[in-house]
N, CA, C and O of each residue as an XYZ file, in Angstrom:
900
protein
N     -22.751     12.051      4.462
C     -22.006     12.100      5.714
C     -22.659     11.212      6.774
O     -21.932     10.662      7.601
N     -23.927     11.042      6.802
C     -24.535     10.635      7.703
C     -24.219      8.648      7.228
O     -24.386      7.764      8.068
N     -23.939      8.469      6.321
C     -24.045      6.947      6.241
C     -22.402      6.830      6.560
O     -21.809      5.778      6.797
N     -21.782      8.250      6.505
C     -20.293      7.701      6.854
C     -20.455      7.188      8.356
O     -20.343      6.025      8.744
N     -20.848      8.731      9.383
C     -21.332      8.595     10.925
C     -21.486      7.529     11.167
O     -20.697      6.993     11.944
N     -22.660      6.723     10.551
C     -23.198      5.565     11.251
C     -21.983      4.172     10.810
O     -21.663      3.564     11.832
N     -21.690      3.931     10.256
C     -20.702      3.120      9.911
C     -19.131      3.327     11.172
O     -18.472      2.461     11.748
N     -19.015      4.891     11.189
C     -17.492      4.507     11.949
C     -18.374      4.657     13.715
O     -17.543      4.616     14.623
N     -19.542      4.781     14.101
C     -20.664      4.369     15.362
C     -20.475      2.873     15.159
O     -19.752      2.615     16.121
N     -20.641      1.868     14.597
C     -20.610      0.690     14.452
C     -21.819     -0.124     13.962
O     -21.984     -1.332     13.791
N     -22.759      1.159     13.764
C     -23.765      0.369     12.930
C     -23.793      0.503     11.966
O     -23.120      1.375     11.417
N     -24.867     -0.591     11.106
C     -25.089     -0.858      9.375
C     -25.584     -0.009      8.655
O     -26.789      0.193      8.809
N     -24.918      0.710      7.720
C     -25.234      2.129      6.870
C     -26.231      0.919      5.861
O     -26.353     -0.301      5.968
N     -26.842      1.946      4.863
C     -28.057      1.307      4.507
C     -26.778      0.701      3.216
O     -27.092     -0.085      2.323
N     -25.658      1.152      3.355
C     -24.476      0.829      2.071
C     -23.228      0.956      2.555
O     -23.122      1.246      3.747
N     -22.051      0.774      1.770
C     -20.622      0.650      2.269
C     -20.535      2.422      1.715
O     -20.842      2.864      0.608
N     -20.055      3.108      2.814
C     -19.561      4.342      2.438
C     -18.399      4.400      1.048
O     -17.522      3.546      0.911
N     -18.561      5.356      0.260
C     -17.845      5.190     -0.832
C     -16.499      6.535     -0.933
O     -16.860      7.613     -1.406
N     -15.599      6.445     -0.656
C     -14.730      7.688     -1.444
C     -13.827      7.755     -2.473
O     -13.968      6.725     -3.134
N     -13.041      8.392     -2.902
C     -12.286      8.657     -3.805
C     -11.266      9.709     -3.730
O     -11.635     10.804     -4.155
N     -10.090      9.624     -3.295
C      -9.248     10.585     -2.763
C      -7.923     10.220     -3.819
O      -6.926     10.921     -3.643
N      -7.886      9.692     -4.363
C      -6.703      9.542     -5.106
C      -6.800     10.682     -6.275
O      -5.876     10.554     -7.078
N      -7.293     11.286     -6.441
C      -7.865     12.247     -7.800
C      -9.345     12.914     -7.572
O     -10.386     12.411     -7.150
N      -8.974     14.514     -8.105
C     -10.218     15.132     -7.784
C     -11.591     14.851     -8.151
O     -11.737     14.697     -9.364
N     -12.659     14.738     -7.435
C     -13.394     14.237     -7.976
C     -14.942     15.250     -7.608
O     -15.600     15.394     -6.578
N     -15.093     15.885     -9.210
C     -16.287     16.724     -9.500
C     -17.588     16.911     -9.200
O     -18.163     17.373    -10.186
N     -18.162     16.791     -8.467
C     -19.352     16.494     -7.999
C     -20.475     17.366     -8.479
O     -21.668     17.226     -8.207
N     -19.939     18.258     -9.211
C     -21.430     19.202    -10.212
C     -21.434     19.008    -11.296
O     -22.334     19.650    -11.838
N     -20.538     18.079    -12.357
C     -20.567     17.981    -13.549
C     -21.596     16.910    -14.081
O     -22.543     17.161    -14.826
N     -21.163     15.347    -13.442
C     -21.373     13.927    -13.846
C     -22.911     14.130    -13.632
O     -23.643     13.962    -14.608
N     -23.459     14.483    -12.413
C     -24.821     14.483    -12.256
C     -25.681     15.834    -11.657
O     -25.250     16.946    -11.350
N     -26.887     15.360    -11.620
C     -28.201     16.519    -11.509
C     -27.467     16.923     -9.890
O     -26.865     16.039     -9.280
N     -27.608     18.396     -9.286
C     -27.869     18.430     -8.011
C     -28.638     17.762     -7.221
O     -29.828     17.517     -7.416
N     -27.867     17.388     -6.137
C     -28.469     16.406     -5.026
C     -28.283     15.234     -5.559
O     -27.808     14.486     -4.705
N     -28.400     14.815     -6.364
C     -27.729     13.123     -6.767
C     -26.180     12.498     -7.037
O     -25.691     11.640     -7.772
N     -25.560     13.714     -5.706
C     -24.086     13.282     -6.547
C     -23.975     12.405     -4.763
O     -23.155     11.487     -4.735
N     -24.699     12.668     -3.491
C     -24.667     11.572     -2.094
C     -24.750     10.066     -2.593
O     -23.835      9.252     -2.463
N     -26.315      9.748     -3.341
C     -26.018      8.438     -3.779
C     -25.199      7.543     -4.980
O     -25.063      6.327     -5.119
N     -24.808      8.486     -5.632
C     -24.592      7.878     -6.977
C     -22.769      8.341     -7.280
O     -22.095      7.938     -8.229
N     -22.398      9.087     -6.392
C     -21.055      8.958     -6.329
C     -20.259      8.736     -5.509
O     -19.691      7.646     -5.582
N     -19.816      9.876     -4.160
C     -18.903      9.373     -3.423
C     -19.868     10.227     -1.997
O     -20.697     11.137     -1.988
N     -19.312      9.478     -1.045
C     -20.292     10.265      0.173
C     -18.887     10.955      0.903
O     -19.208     11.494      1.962
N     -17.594     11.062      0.644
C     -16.345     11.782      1.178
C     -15.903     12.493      0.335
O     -15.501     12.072     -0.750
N     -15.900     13.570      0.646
C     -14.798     14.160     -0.452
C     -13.450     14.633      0.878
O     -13.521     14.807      2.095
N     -12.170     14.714     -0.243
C     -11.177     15.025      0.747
C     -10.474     16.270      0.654
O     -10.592     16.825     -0.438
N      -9.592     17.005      1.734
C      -8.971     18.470      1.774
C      -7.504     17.698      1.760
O      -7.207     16.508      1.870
N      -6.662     18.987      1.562
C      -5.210     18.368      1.497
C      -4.768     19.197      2.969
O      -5.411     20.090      3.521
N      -3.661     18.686      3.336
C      -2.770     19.534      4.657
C      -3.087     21.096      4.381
O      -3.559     21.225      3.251
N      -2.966     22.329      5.081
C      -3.129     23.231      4.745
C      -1.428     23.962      4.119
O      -0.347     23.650      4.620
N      -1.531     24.542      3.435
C      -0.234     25.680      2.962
C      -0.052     26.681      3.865
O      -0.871     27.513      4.254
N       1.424     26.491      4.254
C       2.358     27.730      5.329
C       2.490     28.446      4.180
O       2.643     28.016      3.037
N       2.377     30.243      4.794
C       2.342     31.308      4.226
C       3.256     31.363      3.206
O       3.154     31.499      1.987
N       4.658     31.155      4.370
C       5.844     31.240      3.113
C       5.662     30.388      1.586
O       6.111     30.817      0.524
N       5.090     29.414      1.708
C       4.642     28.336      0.807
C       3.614     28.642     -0.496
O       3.275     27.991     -1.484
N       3.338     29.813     -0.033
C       1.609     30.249     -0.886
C       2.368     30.866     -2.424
O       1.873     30.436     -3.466
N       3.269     31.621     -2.506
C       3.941     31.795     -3.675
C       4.083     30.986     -4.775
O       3.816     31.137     -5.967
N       4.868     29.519     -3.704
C       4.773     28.569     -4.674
C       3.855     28.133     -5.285
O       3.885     27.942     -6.500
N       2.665     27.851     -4.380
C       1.321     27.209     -4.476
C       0.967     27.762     -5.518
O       0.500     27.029     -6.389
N       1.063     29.195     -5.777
C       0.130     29.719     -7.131
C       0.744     29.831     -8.115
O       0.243     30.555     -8.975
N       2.009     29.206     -8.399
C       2.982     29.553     -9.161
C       2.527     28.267     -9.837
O       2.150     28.170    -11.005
N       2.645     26.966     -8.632
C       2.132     25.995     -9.657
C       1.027     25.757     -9.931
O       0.982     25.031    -10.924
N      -0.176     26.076     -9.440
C      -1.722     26.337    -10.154
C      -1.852     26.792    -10.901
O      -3.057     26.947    -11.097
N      -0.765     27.560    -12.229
C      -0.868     28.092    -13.165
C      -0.415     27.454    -14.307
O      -0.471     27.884    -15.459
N       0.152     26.135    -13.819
C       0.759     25.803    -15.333
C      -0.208     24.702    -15.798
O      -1.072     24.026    -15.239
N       0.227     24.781    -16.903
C      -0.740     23.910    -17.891
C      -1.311     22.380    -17.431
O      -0.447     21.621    -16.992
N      -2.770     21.847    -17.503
C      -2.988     21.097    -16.898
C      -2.635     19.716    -16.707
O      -3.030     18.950    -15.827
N      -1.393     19.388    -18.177
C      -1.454     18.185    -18.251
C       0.151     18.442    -17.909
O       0.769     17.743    -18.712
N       1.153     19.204    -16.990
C       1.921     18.911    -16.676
C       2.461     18.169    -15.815
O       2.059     18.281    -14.657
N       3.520     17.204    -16.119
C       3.778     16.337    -15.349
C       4.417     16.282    -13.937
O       5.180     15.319    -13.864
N       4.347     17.050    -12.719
C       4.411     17.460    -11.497
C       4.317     16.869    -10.607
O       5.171     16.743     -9.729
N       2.790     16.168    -10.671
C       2.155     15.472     -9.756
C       0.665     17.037     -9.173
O       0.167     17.994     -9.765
N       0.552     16.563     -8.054
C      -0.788     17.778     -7.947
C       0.300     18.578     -7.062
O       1.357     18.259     -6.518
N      -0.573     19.955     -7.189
C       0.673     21.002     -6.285
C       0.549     20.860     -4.815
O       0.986     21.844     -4.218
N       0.159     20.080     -4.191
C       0.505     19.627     -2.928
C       1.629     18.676     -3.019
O       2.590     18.961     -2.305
N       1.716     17.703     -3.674
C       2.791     16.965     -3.952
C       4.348     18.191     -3.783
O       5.175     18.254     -2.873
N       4.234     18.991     -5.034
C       5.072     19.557     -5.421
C       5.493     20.823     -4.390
O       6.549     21.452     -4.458
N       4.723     20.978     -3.700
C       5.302     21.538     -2.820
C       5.308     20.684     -1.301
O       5.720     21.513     -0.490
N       5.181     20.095     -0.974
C       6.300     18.753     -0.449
C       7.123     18.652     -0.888
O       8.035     18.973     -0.125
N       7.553     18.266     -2.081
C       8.930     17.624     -2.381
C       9.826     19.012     -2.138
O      11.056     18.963     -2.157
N       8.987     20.437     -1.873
C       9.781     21.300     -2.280
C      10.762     21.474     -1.065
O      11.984     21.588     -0.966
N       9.482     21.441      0.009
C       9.855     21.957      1.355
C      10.789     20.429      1.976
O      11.362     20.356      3.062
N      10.736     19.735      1.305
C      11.819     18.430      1.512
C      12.844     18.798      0.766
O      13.790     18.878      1.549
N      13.242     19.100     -0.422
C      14.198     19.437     -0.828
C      14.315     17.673     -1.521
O      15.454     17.242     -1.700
N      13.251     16.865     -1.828
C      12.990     16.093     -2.317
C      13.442     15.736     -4.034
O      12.694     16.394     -4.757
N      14.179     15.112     -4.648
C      14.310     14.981     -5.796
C      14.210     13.004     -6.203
O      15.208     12.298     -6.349
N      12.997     12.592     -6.288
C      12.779     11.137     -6.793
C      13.457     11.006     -8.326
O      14.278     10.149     -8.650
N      13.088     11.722     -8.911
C      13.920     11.779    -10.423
C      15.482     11.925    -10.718
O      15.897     11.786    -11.869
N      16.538     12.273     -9.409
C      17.757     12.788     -9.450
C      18.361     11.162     -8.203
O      18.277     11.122     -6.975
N      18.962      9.979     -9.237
C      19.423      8.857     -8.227
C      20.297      9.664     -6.822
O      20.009      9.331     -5.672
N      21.336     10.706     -7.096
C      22.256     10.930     -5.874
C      21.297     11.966     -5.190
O      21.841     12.457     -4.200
N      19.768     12.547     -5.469
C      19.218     12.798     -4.357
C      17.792     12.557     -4.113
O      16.943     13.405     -3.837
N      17.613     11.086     -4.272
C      15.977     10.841     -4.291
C      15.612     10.159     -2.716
O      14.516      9.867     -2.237
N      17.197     10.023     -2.056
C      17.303      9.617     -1.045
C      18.226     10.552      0.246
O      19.325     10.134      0.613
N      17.528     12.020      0.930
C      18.611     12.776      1.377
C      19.381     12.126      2.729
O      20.085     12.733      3.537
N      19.138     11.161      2.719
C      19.793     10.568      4.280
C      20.542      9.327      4.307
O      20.900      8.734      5.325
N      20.822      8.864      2.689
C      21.029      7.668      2.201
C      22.704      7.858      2.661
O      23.162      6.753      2.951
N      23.461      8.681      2.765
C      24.440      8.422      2.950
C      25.487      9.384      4.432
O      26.594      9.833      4.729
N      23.663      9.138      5.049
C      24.515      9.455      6.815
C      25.206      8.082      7.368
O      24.660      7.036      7.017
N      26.192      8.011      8.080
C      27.271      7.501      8.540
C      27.001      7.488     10.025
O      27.331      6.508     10.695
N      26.287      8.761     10.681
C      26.429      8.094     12.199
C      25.001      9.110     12.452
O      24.519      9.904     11.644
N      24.550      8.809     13.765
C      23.391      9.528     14.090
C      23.669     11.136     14.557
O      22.751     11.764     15.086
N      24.391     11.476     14.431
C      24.393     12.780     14.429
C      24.370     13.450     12.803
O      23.954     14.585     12.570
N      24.754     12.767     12.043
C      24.397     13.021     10.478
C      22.646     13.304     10.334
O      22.064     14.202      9.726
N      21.986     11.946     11.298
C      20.861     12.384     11.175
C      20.240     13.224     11.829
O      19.052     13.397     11.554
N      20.814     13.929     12.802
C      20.304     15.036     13.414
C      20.258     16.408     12.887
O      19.294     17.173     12.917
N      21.556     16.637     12.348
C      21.711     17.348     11.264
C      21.141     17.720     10.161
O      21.267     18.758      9.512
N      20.362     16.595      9.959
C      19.689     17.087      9.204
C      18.510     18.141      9.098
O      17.600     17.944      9.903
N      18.393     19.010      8.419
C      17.287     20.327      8.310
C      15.862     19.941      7.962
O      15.323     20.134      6.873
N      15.176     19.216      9.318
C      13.567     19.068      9.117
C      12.978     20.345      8.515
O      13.423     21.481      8.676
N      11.683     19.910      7.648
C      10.587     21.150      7.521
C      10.620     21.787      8.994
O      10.711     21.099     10.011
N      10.569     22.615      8.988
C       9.940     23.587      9.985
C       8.382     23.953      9.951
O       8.110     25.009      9.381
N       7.401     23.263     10.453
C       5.931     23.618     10.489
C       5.411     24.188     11.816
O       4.197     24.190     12.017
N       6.162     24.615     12.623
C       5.693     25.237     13.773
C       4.896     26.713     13.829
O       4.390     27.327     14.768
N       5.033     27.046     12.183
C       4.454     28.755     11.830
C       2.277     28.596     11.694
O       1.734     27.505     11.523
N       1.786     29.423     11.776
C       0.485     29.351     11.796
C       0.148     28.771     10.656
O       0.691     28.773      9.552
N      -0.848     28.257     11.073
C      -1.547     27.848      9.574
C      -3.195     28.377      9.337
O      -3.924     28.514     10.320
N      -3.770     28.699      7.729
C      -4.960     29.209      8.075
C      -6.092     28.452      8.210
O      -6.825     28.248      7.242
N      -6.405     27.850      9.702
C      -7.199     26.851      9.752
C      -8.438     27.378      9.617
O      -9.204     26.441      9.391
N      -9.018     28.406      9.642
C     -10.288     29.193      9.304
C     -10.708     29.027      7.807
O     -11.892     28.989      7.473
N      -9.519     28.918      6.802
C     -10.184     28.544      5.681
C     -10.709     27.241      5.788
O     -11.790     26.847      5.350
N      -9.941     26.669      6.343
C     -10.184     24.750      6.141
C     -11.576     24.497      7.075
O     -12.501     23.712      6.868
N     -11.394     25.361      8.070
C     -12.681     25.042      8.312
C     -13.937     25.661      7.156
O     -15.015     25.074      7.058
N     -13.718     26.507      6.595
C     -15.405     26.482      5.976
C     -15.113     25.857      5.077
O     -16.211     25.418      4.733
N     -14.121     25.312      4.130
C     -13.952     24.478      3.250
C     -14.945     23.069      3.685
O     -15.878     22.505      3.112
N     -14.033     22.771      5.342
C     -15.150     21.692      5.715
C     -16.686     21.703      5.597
O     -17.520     20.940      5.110
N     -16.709     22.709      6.149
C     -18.467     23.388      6.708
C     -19.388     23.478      5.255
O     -20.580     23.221      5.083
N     -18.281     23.977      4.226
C     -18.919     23.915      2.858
C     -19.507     22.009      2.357
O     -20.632     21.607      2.057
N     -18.164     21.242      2.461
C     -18.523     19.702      1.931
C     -19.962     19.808      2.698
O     -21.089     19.714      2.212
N     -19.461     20.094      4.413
C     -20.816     19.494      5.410
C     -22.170     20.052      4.619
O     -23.031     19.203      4.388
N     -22.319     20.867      4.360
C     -23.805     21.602      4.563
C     -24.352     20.813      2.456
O     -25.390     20.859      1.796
N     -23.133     20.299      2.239
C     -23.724     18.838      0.753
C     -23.926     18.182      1.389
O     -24.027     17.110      0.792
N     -24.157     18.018      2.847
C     -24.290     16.399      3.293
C     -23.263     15.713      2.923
O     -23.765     14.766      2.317
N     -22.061     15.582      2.901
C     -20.590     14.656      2.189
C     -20.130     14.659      3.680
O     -20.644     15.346      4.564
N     -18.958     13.685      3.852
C     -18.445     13.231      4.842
C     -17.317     14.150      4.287
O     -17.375     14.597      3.142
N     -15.979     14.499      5.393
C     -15.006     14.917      5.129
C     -13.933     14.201      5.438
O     -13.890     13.761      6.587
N     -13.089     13.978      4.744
C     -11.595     13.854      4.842
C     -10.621     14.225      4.833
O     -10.323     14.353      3.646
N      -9.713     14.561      5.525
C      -7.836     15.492      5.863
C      -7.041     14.187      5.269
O      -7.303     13.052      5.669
N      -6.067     14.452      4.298
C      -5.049     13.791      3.837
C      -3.719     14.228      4.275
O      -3.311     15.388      4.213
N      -3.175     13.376      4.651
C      -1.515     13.808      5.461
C      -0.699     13.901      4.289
O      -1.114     13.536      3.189
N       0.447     14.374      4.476
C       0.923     14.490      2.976
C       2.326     13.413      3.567
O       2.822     13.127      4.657
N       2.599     13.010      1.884
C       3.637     11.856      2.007
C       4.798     11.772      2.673
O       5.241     10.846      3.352
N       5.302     12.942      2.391
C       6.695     13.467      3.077
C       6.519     14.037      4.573
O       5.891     15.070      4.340
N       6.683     13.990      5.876
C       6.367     14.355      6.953
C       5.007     14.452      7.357
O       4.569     15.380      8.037
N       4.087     13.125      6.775
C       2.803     13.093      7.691
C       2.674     11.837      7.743
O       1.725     11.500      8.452
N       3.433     10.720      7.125
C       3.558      9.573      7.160
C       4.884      8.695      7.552
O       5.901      8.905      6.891
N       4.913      7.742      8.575
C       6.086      7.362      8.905
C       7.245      6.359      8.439
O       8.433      6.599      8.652
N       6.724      5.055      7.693
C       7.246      4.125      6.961
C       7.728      4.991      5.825
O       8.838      5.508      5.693
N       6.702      5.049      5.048
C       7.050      5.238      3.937
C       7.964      6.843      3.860
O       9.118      6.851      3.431
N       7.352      7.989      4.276
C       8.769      9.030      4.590
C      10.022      8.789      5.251
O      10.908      9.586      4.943
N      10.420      7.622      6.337
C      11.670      7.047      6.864
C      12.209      6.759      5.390
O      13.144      7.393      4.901
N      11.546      5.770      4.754
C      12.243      4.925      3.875
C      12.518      5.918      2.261
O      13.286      5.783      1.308
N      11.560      6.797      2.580
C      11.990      8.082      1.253
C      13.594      8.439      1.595
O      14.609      8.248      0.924
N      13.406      9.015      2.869
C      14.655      9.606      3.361
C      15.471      8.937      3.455
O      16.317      9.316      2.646
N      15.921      7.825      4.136
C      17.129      6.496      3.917
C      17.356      5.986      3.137
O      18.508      5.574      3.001
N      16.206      5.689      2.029
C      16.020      4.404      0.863
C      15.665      2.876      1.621
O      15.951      2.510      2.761
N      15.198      2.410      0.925
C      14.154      1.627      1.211
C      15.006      0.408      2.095
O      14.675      0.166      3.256
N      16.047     -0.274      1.476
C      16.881     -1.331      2.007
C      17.643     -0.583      2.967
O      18.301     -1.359      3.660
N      17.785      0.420      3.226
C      19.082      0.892      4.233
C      17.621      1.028      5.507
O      17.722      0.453      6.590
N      16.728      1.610      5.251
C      15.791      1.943      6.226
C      15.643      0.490      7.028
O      15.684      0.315      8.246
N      15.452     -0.527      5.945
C      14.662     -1.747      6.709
C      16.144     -2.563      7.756
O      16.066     -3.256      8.771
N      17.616     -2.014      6.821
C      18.408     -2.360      7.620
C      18.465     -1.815      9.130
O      18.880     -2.534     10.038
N      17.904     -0.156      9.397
C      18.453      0.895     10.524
C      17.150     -0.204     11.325
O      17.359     -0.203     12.538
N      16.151     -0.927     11.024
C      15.332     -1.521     11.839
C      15.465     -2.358     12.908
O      15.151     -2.498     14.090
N      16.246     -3.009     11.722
C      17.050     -4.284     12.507
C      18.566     -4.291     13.199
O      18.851     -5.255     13.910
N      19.622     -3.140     12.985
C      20.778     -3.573     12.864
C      21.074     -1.891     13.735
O      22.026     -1.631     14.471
N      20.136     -1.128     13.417
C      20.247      0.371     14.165
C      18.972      1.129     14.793
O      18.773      2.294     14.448
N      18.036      0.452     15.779
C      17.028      0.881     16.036
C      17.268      2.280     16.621
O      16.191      2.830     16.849
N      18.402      3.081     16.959
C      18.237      4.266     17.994
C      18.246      4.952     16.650
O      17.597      5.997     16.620
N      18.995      4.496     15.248
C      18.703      5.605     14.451
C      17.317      5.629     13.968
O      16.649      6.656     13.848
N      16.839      4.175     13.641
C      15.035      4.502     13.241
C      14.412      5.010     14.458
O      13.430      5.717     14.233
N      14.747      4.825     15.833
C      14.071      5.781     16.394
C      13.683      7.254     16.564
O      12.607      7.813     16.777
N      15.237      7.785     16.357
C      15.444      8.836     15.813
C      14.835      9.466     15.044
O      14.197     10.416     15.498
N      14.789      9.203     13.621
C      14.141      9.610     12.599
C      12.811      9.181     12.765
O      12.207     10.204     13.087
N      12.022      8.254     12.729
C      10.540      8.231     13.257
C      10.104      9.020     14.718
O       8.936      8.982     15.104
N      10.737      9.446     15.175
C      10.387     10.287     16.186
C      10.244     11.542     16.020
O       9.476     12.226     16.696
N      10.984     11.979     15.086
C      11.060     13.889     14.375
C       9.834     13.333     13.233
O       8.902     14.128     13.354
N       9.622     12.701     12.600
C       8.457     12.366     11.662
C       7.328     12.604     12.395
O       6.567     13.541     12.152
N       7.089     11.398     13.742
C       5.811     11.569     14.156
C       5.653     12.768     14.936
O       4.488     12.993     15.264
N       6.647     13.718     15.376
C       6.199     15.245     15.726
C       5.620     15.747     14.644
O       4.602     16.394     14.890
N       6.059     15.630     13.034
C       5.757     16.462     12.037
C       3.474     15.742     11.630
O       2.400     16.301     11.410
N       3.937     14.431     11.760
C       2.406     14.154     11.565
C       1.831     14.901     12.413
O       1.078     15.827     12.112
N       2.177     14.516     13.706
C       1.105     15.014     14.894
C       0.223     16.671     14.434
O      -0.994     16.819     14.317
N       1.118     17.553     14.282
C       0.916     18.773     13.882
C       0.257     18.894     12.910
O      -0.471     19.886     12.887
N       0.231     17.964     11.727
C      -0.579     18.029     10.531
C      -2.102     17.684     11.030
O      -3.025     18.499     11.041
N      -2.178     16.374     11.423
C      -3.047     15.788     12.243
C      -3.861     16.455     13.254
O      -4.953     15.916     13.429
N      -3.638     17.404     13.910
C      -4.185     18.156     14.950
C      -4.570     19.155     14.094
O      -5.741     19.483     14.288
N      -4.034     19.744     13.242
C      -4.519     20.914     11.778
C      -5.868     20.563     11.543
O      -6.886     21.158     11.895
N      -5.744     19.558     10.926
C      -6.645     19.033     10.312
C      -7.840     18.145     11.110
O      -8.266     17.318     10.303
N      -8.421     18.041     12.201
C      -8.584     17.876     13.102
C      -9.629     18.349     13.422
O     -10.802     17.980     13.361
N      -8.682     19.934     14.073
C      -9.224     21.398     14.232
C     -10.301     21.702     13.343
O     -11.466     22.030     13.569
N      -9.729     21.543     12.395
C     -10.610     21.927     10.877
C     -11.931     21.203     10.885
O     -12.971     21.765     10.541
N     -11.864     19.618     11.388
C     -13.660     19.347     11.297
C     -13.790     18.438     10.649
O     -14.858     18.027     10.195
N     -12.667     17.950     10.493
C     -12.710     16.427      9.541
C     -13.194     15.068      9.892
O     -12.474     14.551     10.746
N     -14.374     14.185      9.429
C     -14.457     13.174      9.815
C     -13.369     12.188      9.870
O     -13.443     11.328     10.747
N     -12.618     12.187      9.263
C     -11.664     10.439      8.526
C     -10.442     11.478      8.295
O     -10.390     12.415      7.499
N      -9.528     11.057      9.176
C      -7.952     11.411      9.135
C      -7.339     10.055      8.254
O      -7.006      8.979      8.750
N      -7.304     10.359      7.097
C      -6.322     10.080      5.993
C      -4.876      9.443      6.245
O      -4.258     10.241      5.541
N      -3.789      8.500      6.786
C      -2.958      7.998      6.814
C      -2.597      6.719      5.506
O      -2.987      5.553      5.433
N      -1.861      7.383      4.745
C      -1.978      6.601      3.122
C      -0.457      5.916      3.449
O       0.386      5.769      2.564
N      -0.236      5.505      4.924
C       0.935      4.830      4.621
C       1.726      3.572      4.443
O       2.033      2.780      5.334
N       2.019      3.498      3.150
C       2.314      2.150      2.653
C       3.023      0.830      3.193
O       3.961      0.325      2.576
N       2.594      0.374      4.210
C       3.145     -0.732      5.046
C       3.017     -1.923      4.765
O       3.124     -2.814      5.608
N       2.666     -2.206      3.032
C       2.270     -3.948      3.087
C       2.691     -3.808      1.343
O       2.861     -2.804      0.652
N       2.750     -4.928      1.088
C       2.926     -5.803     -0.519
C       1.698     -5.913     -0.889
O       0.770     -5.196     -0.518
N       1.641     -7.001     -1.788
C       0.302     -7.658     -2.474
C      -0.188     -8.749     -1.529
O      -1.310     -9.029     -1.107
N       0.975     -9.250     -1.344
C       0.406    -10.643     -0.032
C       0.881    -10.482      1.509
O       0.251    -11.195      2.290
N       1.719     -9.799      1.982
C       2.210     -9.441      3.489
C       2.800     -7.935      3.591
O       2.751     -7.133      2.659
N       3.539     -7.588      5.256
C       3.873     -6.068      5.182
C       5.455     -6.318      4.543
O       5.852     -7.365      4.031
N       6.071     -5.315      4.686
C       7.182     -4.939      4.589
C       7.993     -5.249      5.952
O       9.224     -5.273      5.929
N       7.305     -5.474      7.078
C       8.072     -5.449      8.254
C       7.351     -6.544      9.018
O       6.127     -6.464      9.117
N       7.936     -7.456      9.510
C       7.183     -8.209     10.483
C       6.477     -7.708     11.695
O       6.838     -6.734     12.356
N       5.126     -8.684     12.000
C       4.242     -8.035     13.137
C       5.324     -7.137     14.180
O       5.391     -5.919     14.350
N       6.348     -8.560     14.964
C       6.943     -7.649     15.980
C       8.028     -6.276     15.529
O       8.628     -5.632     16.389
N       8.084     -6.126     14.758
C       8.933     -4.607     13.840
C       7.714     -3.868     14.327
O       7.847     -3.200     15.352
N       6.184     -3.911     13.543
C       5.380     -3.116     13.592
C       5.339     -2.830     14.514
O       5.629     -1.642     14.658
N       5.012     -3.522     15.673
C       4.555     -3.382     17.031
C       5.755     -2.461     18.139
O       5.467     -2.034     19.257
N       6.999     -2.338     17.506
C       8.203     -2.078     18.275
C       8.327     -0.746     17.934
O       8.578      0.021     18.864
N       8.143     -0.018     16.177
C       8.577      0.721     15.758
C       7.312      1.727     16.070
O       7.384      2.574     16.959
N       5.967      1.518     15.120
C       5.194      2.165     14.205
C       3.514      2.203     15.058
O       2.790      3.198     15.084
N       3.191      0.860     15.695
C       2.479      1.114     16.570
C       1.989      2.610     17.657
O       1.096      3.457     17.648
N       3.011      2.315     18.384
C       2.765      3.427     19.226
C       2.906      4.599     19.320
O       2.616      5.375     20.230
N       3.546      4.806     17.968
C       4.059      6.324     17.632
C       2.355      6.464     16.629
O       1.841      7.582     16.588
N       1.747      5.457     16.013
C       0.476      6.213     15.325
C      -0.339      6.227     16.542
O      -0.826      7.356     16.499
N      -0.749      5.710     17.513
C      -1.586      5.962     18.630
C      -0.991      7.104     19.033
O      -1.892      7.550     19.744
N       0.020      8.024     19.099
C      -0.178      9.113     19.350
C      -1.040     10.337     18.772
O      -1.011     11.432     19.333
């Protein structure tokens, strides 16, 4: 944690901080205690926390077999509380075929305004802390990220069209999004996290998806919030 500190202070860690958040990653197996700071990752990461109503699901899917194909049960319960279907073409996109902006109003956001148990997440944190590990909060894909959840919900070419051709509707919809980050974001926050996690996909192999002035009009100032 401490070589994370000094790195986002602006000075030279004795190394490039290392993490690994794409997949869980074991830190009592591979090596001896106390040698998992230098020799593996100095972050480990937490996911958004689970609303109560949500916890049913949660253990419903922590039970099935490990090599099922789901995704991890944070995923799966996102897609749930989206009502998300990527595998089903007429609904991998629920907004693909609103017609006017009141279609998109209509539409039935998650509701995350209910408590969440940030007391676990905090000793979860307090636990990484006292390994010496840096911590990380991951936003989840669907309502903690703004590009890429707009463009889940519209589909990808209709989204980049509402940019150019319908900004009050991308305003619209990125505006009920970045209420839903904010809340995740302040969760997780609370909780004690060094490195707030934003995994959102805004670029190709060689440029973004949106030109500078798009970025700067749309997506800018809604993540500085």
């Amino acid at each position: 944690r401490e070589r994370l500190l000094t790195a986002l202070d602006g000075y030279t860690p004795d190394r490039v901080p290392c993490a690994l958040s794409f997949c869980h990653v074991d830190l009592g197996t591979p090596s001896p205690a106390g040698a998992y700071r230098d020799d593996l990752v100095d972050v480990q990461f937490i996911q958004t926390p689970v609303s109560p109503k949500e916890q049913a699901l949660a253990e419903r899917v922590s039970n099935l077999p490990f090599d099922t194909r789901l995704g991890s049960p944070e995923q799966v319960l996102t897609y749930k509380r989206w009502d998300y279907h990527p595998e089903a073409p007429n609904q991998r996109n629920p907004l693909a075929n609103a017609r006017t902006l009141d279609d998109l109003r209509a539409y039935p956001f998650p509701d995350v305004s209910g408590a969440y148990d940030v007391d676990r997440l905090s000793a979860e944190v307090a636990a990484w802390h006292a390994r010496g590990l840096g911590v990380g909060g991951n936003l989840p894909h669907l309502g903690g990220e703004l590009f890429e959840s707009a463009w889940r919900l519209r589909g990808l070419e209709t989204f980049l069209l509402d940019l150019l051709r319908r900004p009050d509707w991308a305003d619209y919809l990125l505006d009920r999004l970045t209420a839903l980050a904010r809340r995740y974001a302040q969760t997780l926050a609370t909780a004690g996290v060094d490195v707030l996690a934003l995994d959102d996909d805004v670029g190709m192999a060689g440029t973004m998806f949106v030109s500078p002035a798009l970025w700067r009009r749309f997506f800018k100032p809604r993540m500085a919030e």
